[in-house]
C-alpha positions as CSV (number, residue, x, y, z in Angstrom):
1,X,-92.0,-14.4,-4.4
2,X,-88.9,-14.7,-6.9
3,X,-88.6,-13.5,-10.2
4,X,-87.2,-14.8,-13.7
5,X,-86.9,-13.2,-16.8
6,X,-87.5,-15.6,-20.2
7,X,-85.8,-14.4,-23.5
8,X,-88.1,-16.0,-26.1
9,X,-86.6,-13.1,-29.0
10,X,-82.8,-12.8,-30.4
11,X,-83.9,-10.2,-33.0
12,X,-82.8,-7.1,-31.3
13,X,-79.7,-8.1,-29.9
14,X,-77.8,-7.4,-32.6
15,X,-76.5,-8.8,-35.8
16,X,-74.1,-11.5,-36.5
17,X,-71.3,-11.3,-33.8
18,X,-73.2,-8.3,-31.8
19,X,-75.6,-10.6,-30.8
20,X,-73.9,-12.2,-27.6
21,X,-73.3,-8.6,-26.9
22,X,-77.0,-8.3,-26.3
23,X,-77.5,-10.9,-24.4
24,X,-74.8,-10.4,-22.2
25,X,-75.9,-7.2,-21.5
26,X,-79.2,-8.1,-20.9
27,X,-78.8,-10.9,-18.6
28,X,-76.0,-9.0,-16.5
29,X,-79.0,-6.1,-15.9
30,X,-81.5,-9.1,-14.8
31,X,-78.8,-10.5,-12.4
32,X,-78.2,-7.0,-11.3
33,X,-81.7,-6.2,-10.8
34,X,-81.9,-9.1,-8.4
35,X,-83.7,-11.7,-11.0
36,X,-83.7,-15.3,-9.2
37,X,-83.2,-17.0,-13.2
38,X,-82.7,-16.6,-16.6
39,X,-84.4,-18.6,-19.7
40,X,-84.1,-19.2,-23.0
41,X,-87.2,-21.3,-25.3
42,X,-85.7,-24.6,-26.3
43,X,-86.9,-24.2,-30.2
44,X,-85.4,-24.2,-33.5
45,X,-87.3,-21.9,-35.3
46,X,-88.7,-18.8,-33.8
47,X,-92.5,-19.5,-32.9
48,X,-96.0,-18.1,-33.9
49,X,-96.6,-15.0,-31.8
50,X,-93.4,-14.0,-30.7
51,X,-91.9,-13.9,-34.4
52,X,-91.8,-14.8,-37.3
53,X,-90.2,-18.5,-38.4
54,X,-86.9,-17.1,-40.2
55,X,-86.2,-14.8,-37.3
56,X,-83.1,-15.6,-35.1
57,X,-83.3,-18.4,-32.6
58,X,-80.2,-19.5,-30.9
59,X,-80.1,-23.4,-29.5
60,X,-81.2,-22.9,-26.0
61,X,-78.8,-25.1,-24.4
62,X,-75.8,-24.0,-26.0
63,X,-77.1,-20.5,-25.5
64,X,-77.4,-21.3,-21.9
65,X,-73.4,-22.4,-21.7
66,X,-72.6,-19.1,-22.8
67,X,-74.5,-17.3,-19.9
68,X,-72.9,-19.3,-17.8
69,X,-69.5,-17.9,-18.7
70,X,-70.4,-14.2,-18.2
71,X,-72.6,-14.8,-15.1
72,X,-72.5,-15.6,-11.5
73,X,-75.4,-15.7,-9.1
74,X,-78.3,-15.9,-11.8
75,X,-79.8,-19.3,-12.3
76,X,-80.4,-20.7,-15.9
77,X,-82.1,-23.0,-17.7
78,X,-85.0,-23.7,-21.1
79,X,-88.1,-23.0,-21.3
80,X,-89.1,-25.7,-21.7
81,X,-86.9,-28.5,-23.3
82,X,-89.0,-30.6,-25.5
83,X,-88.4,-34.4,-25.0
84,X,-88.6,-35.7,-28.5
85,X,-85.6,-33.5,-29.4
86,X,-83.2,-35.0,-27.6
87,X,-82.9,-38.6,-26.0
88,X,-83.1,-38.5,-22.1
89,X,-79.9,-39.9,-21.1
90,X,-78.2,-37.4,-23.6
91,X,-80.4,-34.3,-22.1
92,X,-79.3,-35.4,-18.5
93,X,-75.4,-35.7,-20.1
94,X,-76.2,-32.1,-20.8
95,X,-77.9,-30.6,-17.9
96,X,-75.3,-32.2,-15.6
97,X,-72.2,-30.6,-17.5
98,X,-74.3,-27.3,-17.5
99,X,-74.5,-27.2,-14.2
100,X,-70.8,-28.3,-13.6
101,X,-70.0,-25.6,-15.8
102,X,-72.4,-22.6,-14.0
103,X,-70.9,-23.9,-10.6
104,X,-74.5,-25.4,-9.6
105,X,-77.2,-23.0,-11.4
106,X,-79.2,-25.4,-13.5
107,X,-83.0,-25.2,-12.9
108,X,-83.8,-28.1,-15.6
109,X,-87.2,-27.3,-17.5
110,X,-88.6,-30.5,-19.6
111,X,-92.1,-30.7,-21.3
112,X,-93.6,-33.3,-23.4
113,X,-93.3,-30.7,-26.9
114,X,-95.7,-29.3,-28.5
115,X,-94.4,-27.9,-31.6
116,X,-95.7,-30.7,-34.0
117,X,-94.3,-27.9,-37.2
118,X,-91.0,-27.4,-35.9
119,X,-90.3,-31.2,-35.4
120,X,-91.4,-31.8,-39.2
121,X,-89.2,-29.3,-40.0
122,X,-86.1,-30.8,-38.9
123,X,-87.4,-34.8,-39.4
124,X,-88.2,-35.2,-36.0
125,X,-90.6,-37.5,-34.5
126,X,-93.7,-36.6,-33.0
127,X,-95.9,-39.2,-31.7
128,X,-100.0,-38.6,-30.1
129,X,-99.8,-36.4,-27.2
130,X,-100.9,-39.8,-24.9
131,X,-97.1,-41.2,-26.3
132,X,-95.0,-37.4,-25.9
133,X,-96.4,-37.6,-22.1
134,X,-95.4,-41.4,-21.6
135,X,-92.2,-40.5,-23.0
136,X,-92.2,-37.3,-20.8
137,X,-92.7,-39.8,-17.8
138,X,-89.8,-42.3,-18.5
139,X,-87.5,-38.8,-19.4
140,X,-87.8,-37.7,-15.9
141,X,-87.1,-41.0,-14.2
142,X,-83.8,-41.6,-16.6
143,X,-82.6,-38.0,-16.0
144,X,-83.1,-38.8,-12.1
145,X,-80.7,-41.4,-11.9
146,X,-78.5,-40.7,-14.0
147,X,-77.7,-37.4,-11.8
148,X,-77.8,-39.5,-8.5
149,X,-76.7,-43.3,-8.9
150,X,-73.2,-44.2,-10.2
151,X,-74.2,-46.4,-13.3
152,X,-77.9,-45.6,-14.3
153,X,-80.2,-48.4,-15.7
154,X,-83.9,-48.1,-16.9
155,X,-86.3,-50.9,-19.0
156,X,-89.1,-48.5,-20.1
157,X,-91.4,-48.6,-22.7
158,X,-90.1,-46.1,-24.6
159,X,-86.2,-45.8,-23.7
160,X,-84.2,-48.4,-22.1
161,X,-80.2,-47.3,-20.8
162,X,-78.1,-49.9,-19.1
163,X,-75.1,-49.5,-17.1
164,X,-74.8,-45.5,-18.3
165,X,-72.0,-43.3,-16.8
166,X,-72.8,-39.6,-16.2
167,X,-69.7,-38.1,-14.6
168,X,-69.4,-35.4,-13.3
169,X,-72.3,-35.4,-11.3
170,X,-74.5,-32.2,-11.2
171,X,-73.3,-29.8,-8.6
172,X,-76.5,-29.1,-6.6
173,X,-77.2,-31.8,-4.6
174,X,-79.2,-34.5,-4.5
175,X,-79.6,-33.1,-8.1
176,X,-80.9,-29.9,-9.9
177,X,-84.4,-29.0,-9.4
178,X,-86.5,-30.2,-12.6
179,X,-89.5,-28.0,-13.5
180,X,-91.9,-29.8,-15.7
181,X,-94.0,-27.4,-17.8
182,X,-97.8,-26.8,-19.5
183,X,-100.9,-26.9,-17.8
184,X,-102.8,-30.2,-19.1
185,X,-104.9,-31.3,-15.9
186,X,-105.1,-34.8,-17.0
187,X,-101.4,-35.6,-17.7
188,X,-99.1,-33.1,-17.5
189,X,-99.8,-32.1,-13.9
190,X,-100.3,-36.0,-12.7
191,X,-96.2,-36.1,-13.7
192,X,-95.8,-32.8,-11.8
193,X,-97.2,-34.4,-9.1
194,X,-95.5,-37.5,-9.3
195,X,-91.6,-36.3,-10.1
196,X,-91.4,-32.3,-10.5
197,X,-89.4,-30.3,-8.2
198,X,-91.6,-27.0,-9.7
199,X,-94.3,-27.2,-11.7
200,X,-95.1,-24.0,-14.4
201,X,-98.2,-23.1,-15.8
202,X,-100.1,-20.4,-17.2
203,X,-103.1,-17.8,-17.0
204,X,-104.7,-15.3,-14.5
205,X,-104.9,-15.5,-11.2
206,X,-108.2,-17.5,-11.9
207,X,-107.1,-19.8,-14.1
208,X,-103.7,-20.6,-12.1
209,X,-106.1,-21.1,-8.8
210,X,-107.9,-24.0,-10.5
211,X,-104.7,-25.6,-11.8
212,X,-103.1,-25.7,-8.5
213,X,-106.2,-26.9,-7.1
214,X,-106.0,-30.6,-9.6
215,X,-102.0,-30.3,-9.2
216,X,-102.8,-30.7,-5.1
217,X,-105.5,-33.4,-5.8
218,X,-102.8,-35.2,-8.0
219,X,-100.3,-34.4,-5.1
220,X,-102.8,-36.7,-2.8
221,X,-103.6,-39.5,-5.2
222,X,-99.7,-40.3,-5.6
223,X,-99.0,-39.7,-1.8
224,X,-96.8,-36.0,-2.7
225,X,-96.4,-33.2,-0.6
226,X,-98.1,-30.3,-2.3
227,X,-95.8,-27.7,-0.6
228,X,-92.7,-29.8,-1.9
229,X,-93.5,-28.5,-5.4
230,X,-92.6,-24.5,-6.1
231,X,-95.6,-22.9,-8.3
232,X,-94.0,-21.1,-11.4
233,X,-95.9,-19.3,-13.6
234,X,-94.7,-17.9,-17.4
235,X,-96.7,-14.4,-18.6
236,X,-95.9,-11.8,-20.2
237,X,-95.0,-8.1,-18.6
238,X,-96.3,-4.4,-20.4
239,X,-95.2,-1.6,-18.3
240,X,-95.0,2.3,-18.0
241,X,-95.5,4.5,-15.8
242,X,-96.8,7.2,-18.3
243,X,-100.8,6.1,-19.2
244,X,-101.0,7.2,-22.3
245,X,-98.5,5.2,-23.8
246,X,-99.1,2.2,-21.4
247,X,-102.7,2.5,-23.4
248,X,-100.5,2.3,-26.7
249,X,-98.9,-0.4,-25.8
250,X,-102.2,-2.5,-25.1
251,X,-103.7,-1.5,-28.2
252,X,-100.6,-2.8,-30.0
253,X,-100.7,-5.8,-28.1
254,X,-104.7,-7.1,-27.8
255,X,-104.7,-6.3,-32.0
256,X,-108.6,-7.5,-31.4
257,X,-108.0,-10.1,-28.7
258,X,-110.7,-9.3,-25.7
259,X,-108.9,-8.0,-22.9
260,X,-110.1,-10.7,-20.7
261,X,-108.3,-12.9,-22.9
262,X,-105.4,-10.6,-22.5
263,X,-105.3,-11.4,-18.8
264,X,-104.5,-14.8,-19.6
265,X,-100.9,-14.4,-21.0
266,X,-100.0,-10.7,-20.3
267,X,-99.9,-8.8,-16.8
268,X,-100.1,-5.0,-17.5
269,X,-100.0,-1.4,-16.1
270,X,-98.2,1.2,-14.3
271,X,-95.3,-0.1,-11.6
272,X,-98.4,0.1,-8.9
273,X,-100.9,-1.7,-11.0
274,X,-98.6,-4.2,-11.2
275,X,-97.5,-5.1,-7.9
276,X,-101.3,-5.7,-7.3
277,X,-101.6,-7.9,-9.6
278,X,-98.5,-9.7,-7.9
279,X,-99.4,-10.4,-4.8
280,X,-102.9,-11.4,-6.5
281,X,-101.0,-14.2,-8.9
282,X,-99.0,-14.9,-5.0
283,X,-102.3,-15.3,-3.2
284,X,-103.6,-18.0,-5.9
285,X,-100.1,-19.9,-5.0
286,X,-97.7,-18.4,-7.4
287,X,-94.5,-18.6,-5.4
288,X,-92.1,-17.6,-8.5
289,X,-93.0,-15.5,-11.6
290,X,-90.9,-15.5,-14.9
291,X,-91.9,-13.1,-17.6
292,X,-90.5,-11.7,-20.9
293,X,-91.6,-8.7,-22.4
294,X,-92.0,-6.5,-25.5
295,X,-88.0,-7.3,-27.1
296,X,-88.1,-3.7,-28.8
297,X,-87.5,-2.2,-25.2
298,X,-86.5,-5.1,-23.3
299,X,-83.9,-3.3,-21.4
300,X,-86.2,-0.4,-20.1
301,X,-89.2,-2.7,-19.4
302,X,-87.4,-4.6,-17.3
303,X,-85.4,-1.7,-15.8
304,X,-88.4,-0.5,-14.5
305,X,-90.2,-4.0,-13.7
306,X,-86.7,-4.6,-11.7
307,X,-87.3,-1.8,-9.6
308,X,-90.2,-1.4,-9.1
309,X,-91.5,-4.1,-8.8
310,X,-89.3,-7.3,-8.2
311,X,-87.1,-5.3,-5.4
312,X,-90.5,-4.6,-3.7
313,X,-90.9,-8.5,-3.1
């Protein structure tokens, strides 16, 4: 099992120029604390349930080019990247000098967008979910040969690139892994199947059971090897070892959601609790758990999650 740490929140890492501060800081204790990767949302405005829409949110790609430069072993990467923001052959322009730049630490996460708001907002296109995971399809195909043939042509339905240069070529060979993110069982994990590297979904250990179970009967419909694909999974992490104020903490969080419902997007409890819970997400076929938690104490969550419970794995 490895271990990434998402930072969906900018709004406690300081104002103005203290910012990057912050987030150097905080990435530096997640490399040091043995975290395998580092994420950043790929959205423009700050989204429902993590914040408020005027909040901070730094462009995650950008953002990402930054870490770079005041990191060294921790991978890095959005999540996810929303295809209708940026044309494919641009994004793959982009992952492949990120990667460059990091000295080979790009884990590329695309999805087909979801954020039909955000993209009104700023003018953006947003075709029928059917279209975004078309497009989705033809964006992973472009990116992949553009990072491993010389001059990269593609006639799809959507996009269509002839001839295109991208130089230099990523680092990692034969390319960066691409995870392809979201957990619809028609669509969205038939593409895993078909051209993900790592596949990220969400949910208990329940629900994350019956996904993997369709992604391996995609896997066999489009002749894949199940096991070539690493099993991610996104959630969100409330610790403490005190349980009086871990029971504080779910109050403030479930603010009337069911606690089953809970389970879905949060794992929760003392350091013991939740290594449990661990090695129950591992024996559904999580191989690599990325989680954020509550921004107010990021630092000493994942202080303690660090210890506790990502150096015992």
């Amino acid at each position: 099992m490895k271990f990434g740490l998402q930072h969906p929140n900018f709004t406690y890492d300081g104002p103005g120029p203290q910012l990057v501060d912050g987030l150097k800081k905080l990435v530096t204790q997640a490399e040091n604390l043995g975290f395998d990767s580092f994420w950043v949302m790929d959205h423009f405005h700050q989204i429902q349930y993590v914040g408020q829409p005027g909040e901070p949110m730094l462009e995650g790609w950008i953002t990402q080019g930054v870490v770079a430069g005041f990191t060294s072993r921790i991978k890095i990467g959005t999540l996810v990247t929303g295809i209708v923001y940026r044309h494919p052959a641009v994004l793959a322009k982009i992952g492949a000098t990120l990667d460059v730049l990091s000295k080979g630490r790009l884990f590329m996460g695309i999805g087909a967008a979801w954020n039909e708001e955000e993209a009104a907002a700023y003018g953006i296109p947003f075709p029928a979910t059917e279209e975004r995971m078309q497009r989705l399809e033809e964006a992973v195909q472009i990116i992949h040969k553009m990072w491993t043939e010389d001059q990269a042509t593609f006639e799809g339905k959507f996009y269509r690139i002839k001839d295109a240069y991208c130089n230099p070529k990523p680092i990692q060979k034969p390319r960066p892994p691409i995870m392809i993110g979201g957990g619809g069982e028609r669509m969205t994990l038939k593409i895993a199947a078909k051209y993900a590297d790592a596949c990220n979904v969400f949910g208990s250990a329940d629900t994350v059971r019956r996904k993997l179970k369709i992604l391996r009967q995609h896997c066999q419909t489009v002749g894949r090897d199940y096991d070539s694909i690493l099993k991610t999974k996104l959630g969100h992490v409330i610790i403490d070892k005190d349980k009086d104020r871990l029971k504080a903490k779910l109050t403030d969080a479930l603010r009337g959601i069911p606690e089953e419902r809970l389970k879905e997007f949060a794992t929760y409890g003392t350091p013991e609790e939740l290594r449990h819970q661990v090695e129950e997400l591992r024996d559904a076929g999580v191989e690599y758990l990325i989680v954020n938690m509550d921004p107010k104490e990021e630092s000493e969550a994942l202080e303690l999650f660090g210890k506790e419970v990502v150096r015992k794995f």
